[in-house]
N, C-alpha and C positions, 0 to 999 in steps of 0.2 A: 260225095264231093260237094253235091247242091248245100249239104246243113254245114257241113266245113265252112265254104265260101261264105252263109249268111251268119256263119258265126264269126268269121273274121270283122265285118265289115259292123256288127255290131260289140263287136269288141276296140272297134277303131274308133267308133262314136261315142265310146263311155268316156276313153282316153280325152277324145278329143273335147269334151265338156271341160275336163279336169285341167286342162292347160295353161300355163299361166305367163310364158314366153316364148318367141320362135329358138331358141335352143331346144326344148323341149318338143316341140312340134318337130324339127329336123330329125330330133332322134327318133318319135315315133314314126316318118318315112323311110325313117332308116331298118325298123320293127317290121314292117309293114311290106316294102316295096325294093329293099335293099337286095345286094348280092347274099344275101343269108336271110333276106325277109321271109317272113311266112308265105304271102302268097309266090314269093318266085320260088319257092319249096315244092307249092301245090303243082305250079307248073312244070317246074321237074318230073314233075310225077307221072306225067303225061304220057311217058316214054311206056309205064306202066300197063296203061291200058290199051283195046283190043283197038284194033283201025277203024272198027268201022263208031265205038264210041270217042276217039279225039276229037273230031271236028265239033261234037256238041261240048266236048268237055273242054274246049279250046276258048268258044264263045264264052259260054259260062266263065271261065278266069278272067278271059280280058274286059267283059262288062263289068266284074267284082274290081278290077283293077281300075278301070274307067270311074267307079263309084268312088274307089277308097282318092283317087287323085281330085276329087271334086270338095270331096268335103277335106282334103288337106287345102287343099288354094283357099276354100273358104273360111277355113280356120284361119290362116296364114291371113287372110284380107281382115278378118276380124279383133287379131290379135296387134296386127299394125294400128288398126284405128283405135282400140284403145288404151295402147302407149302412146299414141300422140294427144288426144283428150288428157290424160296424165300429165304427161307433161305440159300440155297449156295450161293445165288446171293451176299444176304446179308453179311455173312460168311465167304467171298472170302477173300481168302490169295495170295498175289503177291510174289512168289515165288522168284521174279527176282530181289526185292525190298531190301536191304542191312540191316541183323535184327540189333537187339538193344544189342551192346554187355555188357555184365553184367559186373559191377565193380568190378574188381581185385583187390586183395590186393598185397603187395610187403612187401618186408624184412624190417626190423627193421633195422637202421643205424647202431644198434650195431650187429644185428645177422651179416650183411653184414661185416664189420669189422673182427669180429671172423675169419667166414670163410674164410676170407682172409689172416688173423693170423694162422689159423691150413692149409691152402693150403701151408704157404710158408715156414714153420717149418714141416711138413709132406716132402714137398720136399729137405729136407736137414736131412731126415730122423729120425725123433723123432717122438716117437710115443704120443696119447694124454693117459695122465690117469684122474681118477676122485676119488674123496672122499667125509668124511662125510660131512656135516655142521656146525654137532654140536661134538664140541674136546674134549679129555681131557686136563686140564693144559700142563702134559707132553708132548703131540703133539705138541698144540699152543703155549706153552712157552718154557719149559723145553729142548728138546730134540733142540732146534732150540739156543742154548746157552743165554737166556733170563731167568735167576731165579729169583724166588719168589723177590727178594730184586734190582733186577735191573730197572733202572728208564728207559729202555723203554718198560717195561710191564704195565706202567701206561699210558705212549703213547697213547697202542693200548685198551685203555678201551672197553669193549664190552658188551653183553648180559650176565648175567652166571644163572644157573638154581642149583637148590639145591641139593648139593653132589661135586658142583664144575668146573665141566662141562659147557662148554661154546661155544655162538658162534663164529664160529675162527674167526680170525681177518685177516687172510692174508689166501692165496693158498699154503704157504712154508710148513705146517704140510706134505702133503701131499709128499714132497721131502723126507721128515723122513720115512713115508710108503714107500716110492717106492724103499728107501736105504736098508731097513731092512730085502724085499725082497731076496736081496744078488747075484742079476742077475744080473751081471754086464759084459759088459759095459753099462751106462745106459744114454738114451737119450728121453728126455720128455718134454713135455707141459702138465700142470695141469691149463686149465681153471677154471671161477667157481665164486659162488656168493659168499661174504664177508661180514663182519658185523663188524660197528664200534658204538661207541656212541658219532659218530658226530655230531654239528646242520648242518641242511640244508640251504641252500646257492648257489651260484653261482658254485661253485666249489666245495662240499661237501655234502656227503648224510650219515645217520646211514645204509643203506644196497646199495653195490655197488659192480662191479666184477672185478675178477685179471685175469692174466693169468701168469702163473710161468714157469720158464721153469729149466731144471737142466739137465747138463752132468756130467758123472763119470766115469774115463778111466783114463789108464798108460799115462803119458806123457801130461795130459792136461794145457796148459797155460793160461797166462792173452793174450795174443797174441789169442789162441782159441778165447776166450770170447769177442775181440776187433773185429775181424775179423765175427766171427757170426751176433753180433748186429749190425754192417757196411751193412753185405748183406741184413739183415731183414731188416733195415731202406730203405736202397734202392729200395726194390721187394715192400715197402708197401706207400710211401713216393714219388717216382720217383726214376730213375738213377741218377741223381743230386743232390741228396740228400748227406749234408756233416751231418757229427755227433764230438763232440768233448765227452772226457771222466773226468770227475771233480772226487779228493776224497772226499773222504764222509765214514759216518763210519755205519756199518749194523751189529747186536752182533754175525749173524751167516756167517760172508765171512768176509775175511781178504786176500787180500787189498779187498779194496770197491769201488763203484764207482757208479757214478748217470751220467746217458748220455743222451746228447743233440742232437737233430737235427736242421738242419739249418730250420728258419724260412719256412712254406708251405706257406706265403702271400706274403712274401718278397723277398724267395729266398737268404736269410742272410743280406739283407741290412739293416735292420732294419727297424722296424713300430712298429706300435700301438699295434698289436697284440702280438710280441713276445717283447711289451716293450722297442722296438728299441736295443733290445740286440741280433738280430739276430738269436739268439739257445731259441727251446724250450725244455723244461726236458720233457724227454721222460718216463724212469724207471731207477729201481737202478739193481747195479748188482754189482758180485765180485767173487772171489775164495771161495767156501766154505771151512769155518774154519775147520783145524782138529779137534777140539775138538768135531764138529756135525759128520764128520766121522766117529770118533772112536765111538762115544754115539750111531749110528746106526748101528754099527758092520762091518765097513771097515774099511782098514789098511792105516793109513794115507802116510804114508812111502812106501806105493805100489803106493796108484790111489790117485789122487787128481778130481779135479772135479770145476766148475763154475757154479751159481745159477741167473739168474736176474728172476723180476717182473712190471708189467707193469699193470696199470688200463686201465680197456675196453674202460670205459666211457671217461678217457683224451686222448686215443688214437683216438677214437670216435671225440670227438670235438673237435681236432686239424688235424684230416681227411677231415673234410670237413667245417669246420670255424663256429663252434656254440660253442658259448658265453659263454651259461648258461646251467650247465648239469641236471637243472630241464626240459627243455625242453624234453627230451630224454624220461621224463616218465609222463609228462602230456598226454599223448594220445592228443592231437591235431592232427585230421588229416590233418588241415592246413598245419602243421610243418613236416608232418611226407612223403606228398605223395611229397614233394621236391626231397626225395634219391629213 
């Protein structure tokens, strides 16, 4: 029994050199220590011998058994730690190694635009307002000196929904709201989406954005209003930047005017791009007409006041020399990660 027992336990130890995962090690205390193990065999056995040798023979197995549970925990302790060394080995992270940085998005050539539209009209102190989308006639037509029977309300053909109501066609309703107000003196920008019933084109979309601006104050000139759109074109444009002012007729400002900036390709000499005429039209502007005054509840005979408007999108691609203002909203990020 004694050479049995020490041949077990070094038959347990050869195994146990040769190991190479805890599957393997479970099976060999399965070999070992199991309900069909070798040594719970030996102790079967026991039944075998005479009474007065069990109790020594008893000792003897459960010390062998005591041995063989020692050096499996050991094993078992030894083969965890190095699967985990392995695995860190494997695992290893180069801390000092330069990571992967993840791909950022950037602005919109038109969101970038804007803010640079409300930075430099913010800084000459106008605040921004906003409105609805969708007008009454009276807003988008009426109030802005455009009735029922005037041929540029056919112009601005739009969306209308049933009862009359439509979507606006310009930014200007919102001059009407912010007059009606009656907070005066009054200095704004009304950015904002617009809706026409254009076809699409080069130069033309049925949904596109404005930005509006309107002052109303004792003493305001066409002098104000020359002098304002001078500094904006400059702050957005370059210092260099010349503008000239053409009339032009608008039903809601009297005088009127559509103004131009000197060529961004050319610097005014003329090219391809501003059609070798040196100026590109920028937006229209003018005095607001008394007649919108009074229809909004100011006294034209006190305040007068100047109104211009101006598209994102032509501001947009004459900012930075694109073409076609389908670009701007085909998502291509080809196109888009240039600005």
């Amino acid at each position: 029994m004694t050479d049995k027992l020490a041949e077990l336990k070094l038959q347990c130890a050869e195994r146990i050199s040769n190991l190479k995962s805890l599957k393997e090690l479970e099976q060999l205390r399965l070999d070992m220590l199991g309900k069909k193990g070798e040594l719970t065999q030996l102790l079967k056995s026991l039944g075998n011998a005479s009474p007065e040798e069990r109790p020594a023979l008893g000792q003897l197995v459960n010390s062998a058994r005591e041995s063989i549970e020692k050096m499996l925990e050991e094993a078992r302790s030894a083969i965890i730690k190095q699967e985990r060394n392995e695995r860190l080995a494997a695992e290893r992270i180069d801390v000092t190694m330069p990571g992967k940085l993840p791909a950022l998005g950037a602005k919109h050539p038109m969101t970038t635009v804007l803010d640079n539209l409300k930075a430099i009209f913010i800084g000459m102190g106008y605040e921004i307002a906003e409105g609805p989308e969708i007008e009454t006639p009276y807003y988008n037509f009426d109030a802005l000196n455009i009735p029922a029977t005037h041929p540029a309300r056919s112009e601005q053909d739009t969306f209308y929904f049933e009862g009359g109501d439509s979507l606006r066609t310009s930014t200007s309703p919102m001059q009407i709201r912010i007059m009606e107000q009656g907070k005066l003196p009054i200095r704004a920008i009304c950015p904002g989406r617009v809706y026409r019933r254009d076809e699409v084109d080069a130069t033309h979309a049925p949904v596109f954005h404005q930005l509006e601006g309107i002052v109303v104050d004792q003493g305001v000139t066409m002098g104000d209003l020359k002098g304002t759109l001078e500094l904006f074109a400059r702050e957005l444009f370059g210092g260099n930047t010349r503008v000239r002012f053409r009339p032009h007729y608008f039903p809601f400002t009297e005088p009127s005017a559509e103004m131009d900036a000197s060529c961004f390709a050319c610097g005014g000499e003329g090219c391809r791009v501003c059609k070798y005429e040196g100026f590109i039209e920028i937006l229209g502007c003018g005095m607001i007409h008394p007649r919108v005054l009074q229809m909004s509840g100011i006294d034209p005979t006190v305040y007068t006041g100047f109104a211009f408007g101006m598209g994102l999108e032509r501001i947009t691609m004459q900012r930075f020399g694109v073409s076609d203002l389908r670009l701007l909203y085909e998502n291509d990020v080809r196109f888009l990660k240039q600005f």
